[in-house]
C-alpha positions as CSV (number, residue, x, y, z in Angstrom):
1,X,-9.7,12.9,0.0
2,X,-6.4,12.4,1.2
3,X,-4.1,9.1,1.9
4,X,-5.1,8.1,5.4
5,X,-2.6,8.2,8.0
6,X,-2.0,6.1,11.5
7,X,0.2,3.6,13.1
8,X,0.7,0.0,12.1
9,X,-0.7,-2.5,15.0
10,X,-0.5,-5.6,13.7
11,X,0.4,-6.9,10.4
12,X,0.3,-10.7,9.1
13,X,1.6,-12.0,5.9
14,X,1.2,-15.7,4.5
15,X,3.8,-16.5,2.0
16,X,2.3,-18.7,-1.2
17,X,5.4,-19.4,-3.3
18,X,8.6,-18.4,-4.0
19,X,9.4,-14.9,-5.7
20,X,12.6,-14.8,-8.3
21,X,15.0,-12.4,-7.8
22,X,14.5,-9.7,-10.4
23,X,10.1,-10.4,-11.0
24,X,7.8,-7.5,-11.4
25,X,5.2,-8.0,-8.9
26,X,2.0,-6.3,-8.2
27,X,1.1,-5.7,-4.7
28,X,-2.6,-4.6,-4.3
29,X,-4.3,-3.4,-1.1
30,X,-7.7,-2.5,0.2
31,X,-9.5,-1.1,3.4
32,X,-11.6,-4.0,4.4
33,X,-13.5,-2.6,7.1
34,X,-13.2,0.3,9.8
35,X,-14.4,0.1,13.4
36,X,-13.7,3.4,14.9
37,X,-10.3,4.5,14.3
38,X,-9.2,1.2,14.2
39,X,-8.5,0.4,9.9
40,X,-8.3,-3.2,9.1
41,X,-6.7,-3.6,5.5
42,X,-5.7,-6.4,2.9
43,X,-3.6,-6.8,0.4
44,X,-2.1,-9.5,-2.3
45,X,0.8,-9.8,-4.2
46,X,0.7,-10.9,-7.1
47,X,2.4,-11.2,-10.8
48,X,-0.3,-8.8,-12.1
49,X,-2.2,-11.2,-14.6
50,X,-5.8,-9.8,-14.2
51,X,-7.3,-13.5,-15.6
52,X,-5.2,-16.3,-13.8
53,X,-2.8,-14.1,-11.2
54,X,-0.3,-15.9,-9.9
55,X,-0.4,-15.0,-5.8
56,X,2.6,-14.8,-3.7
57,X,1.5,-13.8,-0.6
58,X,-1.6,-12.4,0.9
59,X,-1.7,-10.0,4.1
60,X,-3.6,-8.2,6.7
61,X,-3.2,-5.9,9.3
62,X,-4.3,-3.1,11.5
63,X,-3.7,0.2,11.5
64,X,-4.9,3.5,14.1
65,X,-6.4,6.1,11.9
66,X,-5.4,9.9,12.9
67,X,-2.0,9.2,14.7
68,X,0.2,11.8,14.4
69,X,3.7,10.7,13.7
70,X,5.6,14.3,13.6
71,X,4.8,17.9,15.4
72,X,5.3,19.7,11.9
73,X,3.7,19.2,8.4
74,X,6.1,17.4,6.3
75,X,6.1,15.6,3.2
76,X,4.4,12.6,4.7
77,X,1.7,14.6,6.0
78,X,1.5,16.3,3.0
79,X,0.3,13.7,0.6
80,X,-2.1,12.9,-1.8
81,X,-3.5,10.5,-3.8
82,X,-1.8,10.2,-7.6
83,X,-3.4,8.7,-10.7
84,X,-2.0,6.6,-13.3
85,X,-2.4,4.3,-16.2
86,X,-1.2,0.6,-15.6
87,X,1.4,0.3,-18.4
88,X,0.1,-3.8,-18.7
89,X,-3.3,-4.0,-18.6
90,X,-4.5,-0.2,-18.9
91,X,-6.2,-0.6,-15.7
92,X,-6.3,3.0,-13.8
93,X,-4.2,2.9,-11.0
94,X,-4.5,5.3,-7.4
95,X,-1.2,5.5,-5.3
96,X,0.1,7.3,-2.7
97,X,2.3,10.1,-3.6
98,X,4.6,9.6,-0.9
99,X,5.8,6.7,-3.5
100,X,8.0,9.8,-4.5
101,X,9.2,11.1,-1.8
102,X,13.1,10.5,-0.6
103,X,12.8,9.3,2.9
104,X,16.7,8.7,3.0
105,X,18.1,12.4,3.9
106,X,20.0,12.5,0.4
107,X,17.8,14.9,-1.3
């Protein structure tokens, strides 16, 4: 089971409230439906209170699944899903390993 991979279509965000410079936000997403290779997704940002969160902004957007972005393997191609423990609430917590990757050239 690896991070699926496409090209962004279409993407719409509706902004709630301010952020303040310097907040720790949570920003969690979700595959809401697939129709072929066409991947519809949501997502909300939010201050990370499970009981009463606090939401920022909520999106949605569509993505192609399978696209091929590069002729080579690289390390975007190359990812994989990553566990972890939410420091806050304990919660377990699936990312995308390409969190980690240096996309800038200065590695």
């Amino acid at each position: 089971d690896k991070p699926w991979s496409g090209a962004t279509v279409q993407v719409n965000v509706s902004f709630k409230k301010p952020v303040r410079v310097g907040s720790i936000l949570r920003i969690a997403g979700k595959v809401s439906k697939r129709e072929g290779r066409k991947v519809f997704v949501e997502a909300v940002l939010d201050d990370g209170n499970d009981a009463e969160p606090t939401i920022y902004a909520k999106f949605d957007g569509l993505s192609i699944d399978g696209v091929k972005m590069h002729e080579e393997e690289d390390a975007i191609a190359a990812r994989v899903w990553e566990t972890d423990q939410c420091q806050k609430s304990g919660k377990k917590l699936r990312r995308d390993s390409s969190w980690r990757i240096d996309v800038s050239g200065t590695q």
